[in-house]
N, C-alpha and C positions, 0 to 999 in steps of 0.2 A: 606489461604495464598498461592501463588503461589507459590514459595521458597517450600511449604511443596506438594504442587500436583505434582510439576516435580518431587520430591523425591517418589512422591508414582509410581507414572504411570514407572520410572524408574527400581524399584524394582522389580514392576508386569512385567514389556518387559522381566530384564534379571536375576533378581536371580532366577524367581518363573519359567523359561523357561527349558522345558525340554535340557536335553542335549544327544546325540549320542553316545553309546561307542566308545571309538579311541584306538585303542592298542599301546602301549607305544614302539616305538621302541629306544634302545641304539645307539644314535651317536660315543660313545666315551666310555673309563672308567668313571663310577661316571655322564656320562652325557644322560641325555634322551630328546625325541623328541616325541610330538603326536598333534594330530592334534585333534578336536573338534567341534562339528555343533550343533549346539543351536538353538531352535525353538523359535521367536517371534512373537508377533501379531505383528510384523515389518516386518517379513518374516527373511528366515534363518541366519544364523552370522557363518562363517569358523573364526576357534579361532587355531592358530601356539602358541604350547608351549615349551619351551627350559626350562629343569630344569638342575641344576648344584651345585657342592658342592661347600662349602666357598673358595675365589678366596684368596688362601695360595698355601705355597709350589710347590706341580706339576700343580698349575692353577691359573690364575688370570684371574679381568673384564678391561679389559684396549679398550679404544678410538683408531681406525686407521683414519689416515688421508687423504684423496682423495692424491693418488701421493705420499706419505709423504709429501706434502704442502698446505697451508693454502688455496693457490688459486687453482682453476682447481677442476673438476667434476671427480669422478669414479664411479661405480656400487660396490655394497658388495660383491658379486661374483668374481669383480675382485680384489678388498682389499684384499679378503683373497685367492686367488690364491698365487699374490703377495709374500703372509709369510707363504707360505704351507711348508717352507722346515723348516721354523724357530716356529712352532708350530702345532698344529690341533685345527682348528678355527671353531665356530661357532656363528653365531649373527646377530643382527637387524642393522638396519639404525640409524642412531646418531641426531645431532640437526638440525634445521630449519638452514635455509641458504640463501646466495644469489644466484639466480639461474642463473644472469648473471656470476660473479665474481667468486662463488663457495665457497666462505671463510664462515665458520662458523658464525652463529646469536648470538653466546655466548661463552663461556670459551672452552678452550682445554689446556689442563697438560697433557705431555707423561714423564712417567719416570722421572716426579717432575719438569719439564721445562716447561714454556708455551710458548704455539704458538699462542693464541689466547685471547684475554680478555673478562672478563662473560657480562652479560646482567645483570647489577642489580636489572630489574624488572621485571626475569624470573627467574625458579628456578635453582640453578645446580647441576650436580649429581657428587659425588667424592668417591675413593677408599682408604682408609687409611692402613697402614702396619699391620695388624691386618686384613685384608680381608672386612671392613662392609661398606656398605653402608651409606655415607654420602650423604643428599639432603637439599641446603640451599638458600639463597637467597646473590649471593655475589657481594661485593663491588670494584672496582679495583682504584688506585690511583698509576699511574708510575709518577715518576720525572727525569730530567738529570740535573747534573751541571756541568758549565766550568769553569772558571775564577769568575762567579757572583756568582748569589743565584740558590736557586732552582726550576727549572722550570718544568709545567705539561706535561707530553708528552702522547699520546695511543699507542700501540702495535701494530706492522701488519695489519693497518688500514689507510686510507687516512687522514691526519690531518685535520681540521677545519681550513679556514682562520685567519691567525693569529697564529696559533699551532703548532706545534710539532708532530712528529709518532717517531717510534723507529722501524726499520725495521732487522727482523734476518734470518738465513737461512732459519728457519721454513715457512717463508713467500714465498718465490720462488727464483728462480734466480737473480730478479732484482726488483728495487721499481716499483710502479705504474708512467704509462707516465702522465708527469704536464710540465706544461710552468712556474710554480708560486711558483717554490720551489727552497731552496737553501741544498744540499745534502751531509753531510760531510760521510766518509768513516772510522771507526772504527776499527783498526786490532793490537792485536787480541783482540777479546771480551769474556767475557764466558757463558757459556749458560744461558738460562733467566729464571733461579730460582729467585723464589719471595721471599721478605725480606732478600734479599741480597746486596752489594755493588757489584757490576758490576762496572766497570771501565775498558776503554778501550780509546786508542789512536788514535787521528785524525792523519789519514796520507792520507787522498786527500780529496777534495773540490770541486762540480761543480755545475753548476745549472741545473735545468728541471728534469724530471721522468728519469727512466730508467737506475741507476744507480745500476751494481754489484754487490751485496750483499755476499763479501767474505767467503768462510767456515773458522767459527771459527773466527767469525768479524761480523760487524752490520752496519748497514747505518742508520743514523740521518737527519731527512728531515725537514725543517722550511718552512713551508709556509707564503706565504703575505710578504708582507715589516715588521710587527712586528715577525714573528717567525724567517725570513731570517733574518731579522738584530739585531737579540738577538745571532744567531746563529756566524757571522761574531765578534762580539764582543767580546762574553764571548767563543770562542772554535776557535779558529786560529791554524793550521798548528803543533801536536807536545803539542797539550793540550791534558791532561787526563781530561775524561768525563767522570763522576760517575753518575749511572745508579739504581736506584731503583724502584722493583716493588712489589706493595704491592697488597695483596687479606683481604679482613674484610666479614666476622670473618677472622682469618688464616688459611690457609690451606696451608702454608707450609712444611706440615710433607705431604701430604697428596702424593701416588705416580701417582696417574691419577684421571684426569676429564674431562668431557666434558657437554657442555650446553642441554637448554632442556625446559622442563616443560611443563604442571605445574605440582605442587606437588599433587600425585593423593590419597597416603597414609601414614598416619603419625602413630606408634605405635600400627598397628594395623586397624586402621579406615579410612577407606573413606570419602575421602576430597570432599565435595561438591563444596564450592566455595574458591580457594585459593588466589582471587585477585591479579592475575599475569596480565603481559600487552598482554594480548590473546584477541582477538576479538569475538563476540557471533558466527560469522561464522566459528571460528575456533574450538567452544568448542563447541556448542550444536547439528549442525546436525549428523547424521549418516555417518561414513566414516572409511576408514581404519586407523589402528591408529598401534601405536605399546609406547611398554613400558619396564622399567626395574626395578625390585621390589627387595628384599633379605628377606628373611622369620627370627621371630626371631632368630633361631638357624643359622645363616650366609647363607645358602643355596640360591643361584643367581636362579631368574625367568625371562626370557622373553619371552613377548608375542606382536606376531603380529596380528592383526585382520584385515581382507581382505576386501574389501568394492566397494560400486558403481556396482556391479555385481546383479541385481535384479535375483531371482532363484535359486541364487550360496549363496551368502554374501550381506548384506544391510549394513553391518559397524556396528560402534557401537558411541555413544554419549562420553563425555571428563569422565562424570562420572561412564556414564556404564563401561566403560572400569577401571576406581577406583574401583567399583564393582566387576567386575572381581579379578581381584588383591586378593583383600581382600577372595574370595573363592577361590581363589589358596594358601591362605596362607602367603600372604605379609604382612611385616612389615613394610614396608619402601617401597613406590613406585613412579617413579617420570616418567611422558611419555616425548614422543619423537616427533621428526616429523611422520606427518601422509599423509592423501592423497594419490599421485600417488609414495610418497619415503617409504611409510611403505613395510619393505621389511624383511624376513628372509632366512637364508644361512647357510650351512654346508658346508665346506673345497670346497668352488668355486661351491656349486652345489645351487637353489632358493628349496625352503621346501614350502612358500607362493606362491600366486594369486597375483600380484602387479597388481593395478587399471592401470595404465596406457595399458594394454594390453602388455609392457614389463619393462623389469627392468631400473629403471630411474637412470642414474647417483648424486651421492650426493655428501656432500662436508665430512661426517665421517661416522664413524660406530661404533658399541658398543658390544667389541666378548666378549667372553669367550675362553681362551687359555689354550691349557692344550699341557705341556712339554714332557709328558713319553711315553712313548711307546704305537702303535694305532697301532690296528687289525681294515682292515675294516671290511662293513659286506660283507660275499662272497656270490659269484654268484649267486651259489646253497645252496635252503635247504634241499634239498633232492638228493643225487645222485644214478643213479641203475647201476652201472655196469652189465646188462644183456646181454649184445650183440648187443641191436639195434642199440649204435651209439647215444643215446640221453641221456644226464646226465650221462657222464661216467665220467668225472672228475672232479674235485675242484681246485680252483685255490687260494691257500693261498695265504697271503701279511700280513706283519706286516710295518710301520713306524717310523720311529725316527730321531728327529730333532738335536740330541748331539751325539758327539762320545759314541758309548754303548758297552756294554758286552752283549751278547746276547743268550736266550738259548731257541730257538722256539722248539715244538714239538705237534705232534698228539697224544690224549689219545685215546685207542680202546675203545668200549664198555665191554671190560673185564678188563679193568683197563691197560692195556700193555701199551707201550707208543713206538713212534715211529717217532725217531729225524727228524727234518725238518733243521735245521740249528742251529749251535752254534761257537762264539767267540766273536772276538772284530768286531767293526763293525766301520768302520770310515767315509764311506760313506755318506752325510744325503740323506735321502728320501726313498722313499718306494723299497720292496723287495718282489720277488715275486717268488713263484715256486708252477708250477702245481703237482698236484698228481692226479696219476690213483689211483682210487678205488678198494679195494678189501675188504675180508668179514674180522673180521665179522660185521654183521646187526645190528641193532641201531642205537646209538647217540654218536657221537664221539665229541672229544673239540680239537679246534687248540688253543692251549697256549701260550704266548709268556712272560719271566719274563725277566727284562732290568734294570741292573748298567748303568745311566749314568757317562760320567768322574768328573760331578760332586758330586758324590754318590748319586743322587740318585734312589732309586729303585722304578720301578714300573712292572706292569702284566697287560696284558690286552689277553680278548679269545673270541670268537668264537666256535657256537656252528651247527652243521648240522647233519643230518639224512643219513644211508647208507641204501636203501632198496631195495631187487630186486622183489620183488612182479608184478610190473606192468611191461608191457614190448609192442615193435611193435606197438602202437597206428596206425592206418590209419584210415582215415573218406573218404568217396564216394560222389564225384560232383553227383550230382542229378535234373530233371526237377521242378520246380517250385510248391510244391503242392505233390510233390512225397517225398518217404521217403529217409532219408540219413542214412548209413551204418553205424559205426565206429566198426574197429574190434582189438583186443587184445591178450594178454596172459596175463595168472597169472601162479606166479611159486607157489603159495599157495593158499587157501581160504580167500575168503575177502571181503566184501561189495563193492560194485562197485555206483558209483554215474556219471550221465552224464549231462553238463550242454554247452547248445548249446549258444554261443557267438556268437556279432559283430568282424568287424575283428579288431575293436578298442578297445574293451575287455570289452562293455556294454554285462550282462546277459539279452538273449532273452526269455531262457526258461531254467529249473531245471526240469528234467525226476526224477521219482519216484527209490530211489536207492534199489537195489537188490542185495541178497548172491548171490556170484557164486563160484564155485569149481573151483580149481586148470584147465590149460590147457586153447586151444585156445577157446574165448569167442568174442561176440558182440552184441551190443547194437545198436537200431538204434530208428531215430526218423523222427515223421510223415510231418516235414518239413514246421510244422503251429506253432502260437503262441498259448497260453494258451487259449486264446478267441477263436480258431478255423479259427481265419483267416491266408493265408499263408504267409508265409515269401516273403519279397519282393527280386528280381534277383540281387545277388552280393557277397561279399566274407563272410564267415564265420569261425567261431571255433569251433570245439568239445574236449570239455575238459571232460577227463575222470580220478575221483578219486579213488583210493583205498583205504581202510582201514582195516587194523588186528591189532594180539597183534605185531608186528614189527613197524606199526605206518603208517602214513599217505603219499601216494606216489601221484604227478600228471603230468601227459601229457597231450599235448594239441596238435590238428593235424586243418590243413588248410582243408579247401574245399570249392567250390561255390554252390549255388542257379541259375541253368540256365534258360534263356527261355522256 
């Protein structure tokens, strides 16, 4: 059966495919980041994973919109610029779109509103107050009435000949430009929660596109001679117009969503075919993709997978990527736009390879937000206050998006503790003070524990090395083929390792590491590669590590390769 050899040949590409260790680094509290390279007979796959805890309390999975509005294009780098001061963000790119217009291909619900109406023959993904993951297939039916009966109308959308839109602030400044429409003006209106009565008052009238879409009001558009002239009839100057919008199933409790699909995992299991309105070009070759999953225990997964870069990433297929999921632990998984928008982002910075060669603007995004208090990571992992002037200081910062109470401090390595800053803090945004270094040696923690004004408390830290063991690095310009110097100190005993670099930070060569005793030391290297052939003329690095019972210290010094 074919249906059963795509499923074999699928397995063998990526479950049964080696994968690269990635070391786990912390974004956030509770949130981590790592990165992943997987070996296929496709050739290799770069796999972006975001893990995250149940989106309760100090975190939710909530939808940004390009702009806050429906129309217009942004990057997720700049979305979440945008709301750095109003959270610490981290996330993929959101649904397919028009890439003229920019407005979403499916649903969008912010904080229980919608801006945007679903695709009923794609899947959508939704947030309920309880934190889980909801992924369904949903139905939309708006109506207005005036004076008459009930009539159909769509959302933030250009109406059909003959039809009805309902245009809200969510939409933009103004309707879309028409010659063929008749526009009534709504004020005030209330937000466009579903399975509601909405009613609101016509107080202007005009015809063609282009009409004001008041805050806290709505524009009503009829197009053709049957929507304009139902419109003139049943809604003249000074009518209430009741406004219903319905979602099937309901998803009116539900506090955010946004569109999507298709549904990749249900209860556990990888969905082969979920007969959504996707096309074979969109679901079977190799490409970047990206996705949002929730493990049974509520815990949020996203992953981006990088694509089109032969070498680097080859992508991955609609199921491979349901694959994936499923051995990350999803329960629940539904993808995203893919292609040149599969994208991933931490607080305005990219974590992924977008195909496009850079970051494509889209029309949403799909974070994970977290309210409490953010340490970033700092500078340095290691600092030496020895004298030479390199790594002598730390440059703490803690973040907070709510007025806080705040009580930051450095823990020594002998338990001491040594105030960094405390009180009220009304400020929002980041705070910063450097600190000189001094002993004693180890592992010390910047800590920071935060009351916000609305009770709540959270902690977040930071963890660095204080070592003076290495010291003075200098490396020697040298002829081509000739040796290069690098010389040192050590204030103790310590294995020393030297690893000769491009000046873009590719490893050329790894010298055999050697004890050395306390005092002035150097190491040098013969100026060839491993094979015996020499380095070619231009800039390099010598990076020289140490290691003792105090722990692992490194410097890195410039020098050239001349004629």
């Amino acid at each position: 059966m074919p249906g059963k050899s795509l499923l074999t040949a699928a397995l063998a590409a990526l479950v049964l495919a080696p994968t690269a260790l990635a070391q786990e680094r912390v974004l956030m509290p509770g949130v981590t980041y790592e990165r992943q390279v997987q070996f296929t007979t496709h050739g290799p796959v770069a796999v972006h994973v975001l893990r995250g805890p149940r989106p309760t309390g100090l975190y939710a999975l909530k939808p940004i919109l390009s702009n806050d509005l429906v129309i217009g294009r942004e990057r997720v780098t700049q979305m979440q610029r945008r709301l750095s001061t109003t959270a610490t963000v981290a996330g993929v790119n959101g649904d397919l779109f028009n890439f003229s217009v920019g407005s979403p291909s499916g649903l969008t619900m912010l904080n229980g509103v919608l801006a945007s109406q679903p695709n009923p023959d794609r899947s959508s993904a939704g947030i309920d107050p309880e934190g889980t993951l909801r992924v369904d297939r949903i139905r939309f039916a708006g109506t207005w009435q005036g004076a008459g009966q009930r009539r159909p109308l769509v959302l933030n959308r250009p109406p059909n000949p003959g039809g009805t839109a309902l245009f809200t602030p969510s939409y933009g400044p103004a309707t879309p430009a028409s010659t063929q429409t008749v526009e009534l003006t709504l004020s005030p209106f209330p937000a466009a929660q579903p399975l509601r009565d909405l009613v609101g008052t016509v107080v202007g009238a005009k015809e063609g596109g282009g009409t004001p879409i008041p805050p806290g009001g709505a524009v009503l558009v009829g197009r053709g001679a049957t929507g304009a002239g139902r419109m003139a009839t049943e809604a003249p100057l000074g009518t209430n117009v009741n406004v219903r919008l319905t979602l099937t199933p309901d998803w009116s409790s539900l506090v955010d969503a946004v569109g999507g699909g298709p549904l990749l995992v249900k209860e556990g299991k990888a969905i082969f075919r979920s007969n959504e309105l996707f096309s074979i070009a969109q679901l079977v070759p190799r490409q970047p993709r990206s996705a949002v999953a929730q493990t049974q225990d509520g815990r949020v997964i996203l992953v981006t997978v990088d694509g089109r870069r032969a070498g680097y990433s080859v992508g991955m297929t609609n199921f491979e990527l349901a694959l994936l999921l499923t051995r990350l632990g999803a329960w629940t998984g539904i993808g995203l736009d893919g292609g040149g928008s599969a994208t991933m982002a931490f607080e305005g910075a990219l974590l992924n390879r977008p195909s496009d060669g850079a970051e494509r603007a889209i029309a949403n995004s799909v974070n994970l937000f977290y309210y409490g208090v953010h340490v970033p990571e700092l500078p340095e992992e290691v600092v030496s206050p020895n004298g030479d002037g390199v790594d002598d200081r730390q440059l703490l910062a803690y973040k907070i998006v709510r007025p806080s109470t705040v009580n930051a401090r450095l823990i020594a390595p002998d338990g001491t503790e040594q105030p960094v800053d405390v009180g009220g803090r009304t400020t929002l945004g980041t705070y910063r003070f450097p600190w000189t270094a001094a002993a004693p040696e180890g592992t010390w923690r910047f800590v920071v524990d935060s009351t916000d004004d609305l009770g709540r408390v959270s902690q977040a830290e930071r963890q660095f090395s204080l070592n003076l063991t290495l010291g003075a690095l200098t490396a020697t310009s040298a002829r081509r083929g000739r040796p290069v110097r690098a010389s040192f100190t050590l204030t103790r005993p310590a294995r020393a390792r030297a690893t000769v670099l491009t000046a873009s930070g590719a490893t050329i060569r790894t010298l055999p590491a050697r004890a050395l005793p306390a005092g002035a030391q150097s190491l040098s290297w013969n100026g060839r590669f491993a094979s015996g052939v020499r380095a070619r003329v231009g800039r390099y690095q010598f990076r020289l590590t140490a290691q003792n019972e105090v722990g692992t210290v490194s410097l890195t010094a410039p020098f050239r390769v001349r004629r």
